[in-house]
C-alpha positions as CSV (number, residue, x, y, z in Angstrom):
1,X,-125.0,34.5,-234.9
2,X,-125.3,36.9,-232.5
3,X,-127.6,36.3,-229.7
4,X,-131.0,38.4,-229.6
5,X,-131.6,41.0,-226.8
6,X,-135.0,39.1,-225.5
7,X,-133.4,35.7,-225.1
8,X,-132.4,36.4,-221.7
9,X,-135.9,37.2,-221.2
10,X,-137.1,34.3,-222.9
11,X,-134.3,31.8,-220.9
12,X,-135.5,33.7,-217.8
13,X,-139.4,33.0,-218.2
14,X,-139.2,29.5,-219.6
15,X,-136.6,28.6,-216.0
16,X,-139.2,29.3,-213.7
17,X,-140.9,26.6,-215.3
18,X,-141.2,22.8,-213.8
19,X,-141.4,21.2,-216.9
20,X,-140.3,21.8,-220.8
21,X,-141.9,20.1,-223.6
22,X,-139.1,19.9,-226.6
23,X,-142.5,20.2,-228.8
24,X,-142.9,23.5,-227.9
25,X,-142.1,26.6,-230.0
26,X,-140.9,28.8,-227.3
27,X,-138.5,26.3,-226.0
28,X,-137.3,24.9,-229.6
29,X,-136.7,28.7,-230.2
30,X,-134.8,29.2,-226.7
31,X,-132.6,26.0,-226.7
32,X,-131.9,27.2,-230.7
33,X,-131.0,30.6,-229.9
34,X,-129.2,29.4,-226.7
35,X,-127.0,27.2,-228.5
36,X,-126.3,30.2,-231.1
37,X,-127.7,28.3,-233.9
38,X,-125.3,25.3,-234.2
39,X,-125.2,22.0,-232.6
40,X,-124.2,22.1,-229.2
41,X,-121.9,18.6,-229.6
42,X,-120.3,18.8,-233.5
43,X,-120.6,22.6,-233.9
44,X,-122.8,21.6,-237.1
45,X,-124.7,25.2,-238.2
46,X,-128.7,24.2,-238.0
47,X,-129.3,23.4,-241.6
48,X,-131.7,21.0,-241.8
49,X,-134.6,19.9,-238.7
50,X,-132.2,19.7,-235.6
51,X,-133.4,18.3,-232.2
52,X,-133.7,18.8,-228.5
53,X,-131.4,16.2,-226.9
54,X,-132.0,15.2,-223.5
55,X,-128.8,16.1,-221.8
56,X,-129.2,13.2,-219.5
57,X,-131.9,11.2,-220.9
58,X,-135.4,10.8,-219.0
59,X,-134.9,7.1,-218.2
60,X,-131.5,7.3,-216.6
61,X,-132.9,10.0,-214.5
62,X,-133.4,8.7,-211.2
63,X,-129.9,7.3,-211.4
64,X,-128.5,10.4,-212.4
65,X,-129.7,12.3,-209.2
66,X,-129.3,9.5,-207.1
67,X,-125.6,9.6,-208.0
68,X,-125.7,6.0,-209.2
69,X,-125.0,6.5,-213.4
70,X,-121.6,5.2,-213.8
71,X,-119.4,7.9,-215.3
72,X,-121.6,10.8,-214.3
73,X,-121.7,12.7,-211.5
74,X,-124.9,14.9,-211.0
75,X,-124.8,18.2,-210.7
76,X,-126.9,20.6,-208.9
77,X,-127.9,23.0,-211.5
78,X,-130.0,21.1,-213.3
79,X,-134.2,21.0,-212.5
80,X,-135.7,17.6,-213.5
81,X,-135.1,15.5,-217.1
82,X,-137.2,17.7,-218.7
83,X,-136.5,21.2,-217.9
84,X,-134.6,23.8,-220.2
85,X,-131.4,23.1,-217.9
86,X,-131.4,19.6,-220.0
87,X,-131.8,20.3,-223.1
88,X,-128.9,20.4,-225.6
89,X,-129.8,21.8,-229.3
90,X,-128.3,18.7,-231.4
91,X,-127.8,18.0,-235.1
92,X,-129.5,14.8,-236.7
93,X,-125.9,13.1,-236.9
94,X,-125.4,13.4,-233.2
95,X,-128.8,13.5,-232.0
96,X,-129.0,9.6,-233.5
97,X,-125.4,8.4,-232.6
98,X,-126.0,9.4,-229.0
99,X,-129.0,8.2,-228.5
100,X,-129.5,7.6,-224.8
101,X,-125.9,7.0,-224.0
102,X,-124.2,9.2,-221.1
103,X,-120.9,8.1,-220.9
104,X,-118.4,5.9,-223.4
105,X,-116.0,3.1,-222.7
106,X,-112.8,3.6,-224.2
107,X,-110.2,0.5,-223.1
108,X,-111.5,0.2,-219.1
109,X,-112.3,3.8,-218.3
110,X,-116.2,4.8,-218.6
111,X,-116.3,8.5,-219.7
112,X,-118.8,10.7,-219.7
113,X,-120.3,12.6,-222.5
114,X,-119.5,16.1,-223.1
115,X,-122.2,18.1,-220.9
116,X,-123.2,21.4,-223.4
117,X,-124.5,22.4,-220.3
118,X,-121.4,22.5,-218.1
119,X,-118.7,22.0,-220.4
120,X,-116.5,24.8,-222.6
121,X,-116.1,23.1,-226.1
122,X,-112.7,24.2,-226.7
123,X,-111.3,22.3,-223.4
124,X,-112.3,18.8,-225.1
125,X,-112.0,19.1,-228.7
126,X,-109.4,20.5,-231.2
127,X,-110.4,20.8,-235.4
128,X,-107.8,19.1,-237.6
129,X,-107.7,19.0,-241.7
130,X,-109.2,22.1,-242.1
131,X,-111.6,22.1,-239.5
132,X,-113.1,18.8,-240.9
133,X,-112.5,16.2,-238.0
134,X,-112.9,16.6,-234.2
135,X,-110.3,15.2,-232.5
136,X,-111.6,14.9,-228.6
137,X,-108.6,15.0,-226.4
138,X,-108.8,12.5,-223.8
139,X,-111.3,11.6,-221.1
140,X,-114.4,12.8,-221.9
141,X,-113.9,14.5,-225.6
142,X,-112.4,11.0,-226.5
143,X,-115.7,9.5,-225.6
144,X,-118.1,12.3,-227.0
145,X,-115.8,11.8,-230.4
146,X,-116.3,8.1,-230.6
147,X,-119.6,7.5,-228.8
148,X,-121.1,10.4,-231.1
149,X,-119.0,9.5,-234.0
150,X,-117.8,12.8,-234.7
151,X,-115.7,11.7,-238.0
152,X,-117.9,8.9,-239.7
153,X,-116.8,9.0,-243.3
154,X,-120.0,6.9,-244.7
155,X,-121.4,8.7,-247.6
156,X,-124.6,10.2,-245.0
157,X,-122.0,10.7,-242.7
158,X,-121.3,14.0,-240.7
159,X,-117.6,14.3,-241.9
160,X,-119.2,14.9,-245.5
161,X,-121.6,17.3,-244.2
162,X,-119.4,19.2,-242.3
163,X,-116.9,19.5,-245.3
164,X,-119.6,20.9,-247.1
165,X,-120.3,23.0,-244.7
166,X,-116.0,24.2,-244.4
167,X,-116.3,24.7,-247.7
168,X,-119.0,27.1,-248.3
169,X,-117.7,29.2,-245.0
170,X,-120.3,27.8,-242.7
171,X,-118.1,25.6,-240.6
172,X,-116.8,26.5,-238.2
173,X,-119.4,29.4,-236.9
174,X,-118.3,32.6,-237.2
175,X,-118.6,32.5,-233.5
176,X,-116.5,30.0,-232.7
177,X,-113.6,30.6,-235.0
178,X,-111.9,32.7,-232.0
179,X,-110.8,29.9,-229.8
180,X,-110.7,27.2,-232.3
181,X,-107.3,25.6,-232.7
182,X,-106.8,23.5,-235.8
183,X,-103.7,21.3,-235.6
């Protein structure tokens, strides 16, 4: 998908903004567009009712900018919990497996999530059999991977979905398919 001429506009507008409602059409439409049509953590192409995920989630945000989240460290480009800067657009698979985690425990290291916001997919995560599983290379795409549960085989799974998906050409986006590595 290739990215319309007013979104700058749009992102522009909606930044000088204190506060975001997800609710809103504007900003569904911006954080969409934004994220190129596909979920920011899985790559998923929107198919069915996708939603805005709280980057860092309004409770743990006092934490956050205190410093005091283990895992995360706060960064300075990011306006309040909820402000476009937070917002991640997320399929229903991740959007529920996250929840309101931030970080992952993987044997005695706390991880944090992958950060759509300040993060470059391809530097955490590599597509295997076909581009049907994520593999999350270690740190924090090893804890996005399992705290997400990238490759859940249940029958409402998102591994079935996203072979669906591979097999009709919609996975991975056409977009992405440039500095994708399958192994």
């Amino acid at each position: 998908m290739i990215q319309p001429p007013f979104l700058p506009s749009l992102l522009a507008e909606l930044a000088g903004q204190r506060r975001h409602s997800p609710r809103n059409a504007n900003v569904r439409l911006a954080v969409r567009l934004r994220a190129r049509d596909a979920c920011e953590y899985c790559l998923l192409p929107t198919t069915s009712h996708f939603q805005i995920d709280h980057v860092i989630p309004p409770r743990y945000w006092a934490e956050y900018a205190a410093g005091r989240l283990p895992g995360v460290r706060p960064t300075s480009r990011r306006s309040g919990p909820d402000h476009l800067d937070n917002f991640a657009w997320c399929c229903p698979f991740c959007h529920t497996a996250k929840g309101q985690q931030v970080a992952h425990r993987i044997g005695r290291r706390t991880n944090r999530l992958f950060d759509p916001r300040r993060d470059h997919w391809p530097e955490y995560f590599i597509l295997v059999d076909d581009y049907r599983c994520i593999v999350g290379l270690p740190g924090i795409g090893q804890a996005t991977e399992q705290g997400l549960r990238f490759n859940d085989s249940r029958l409402a799974g998102p591994l079935g979905t996203r072979h669906d998906a591979v097999l009709v050409g919609r996975y991975p986006p056409h977009w992405a398919r440039g500095w994708l590595v399958s192994a």
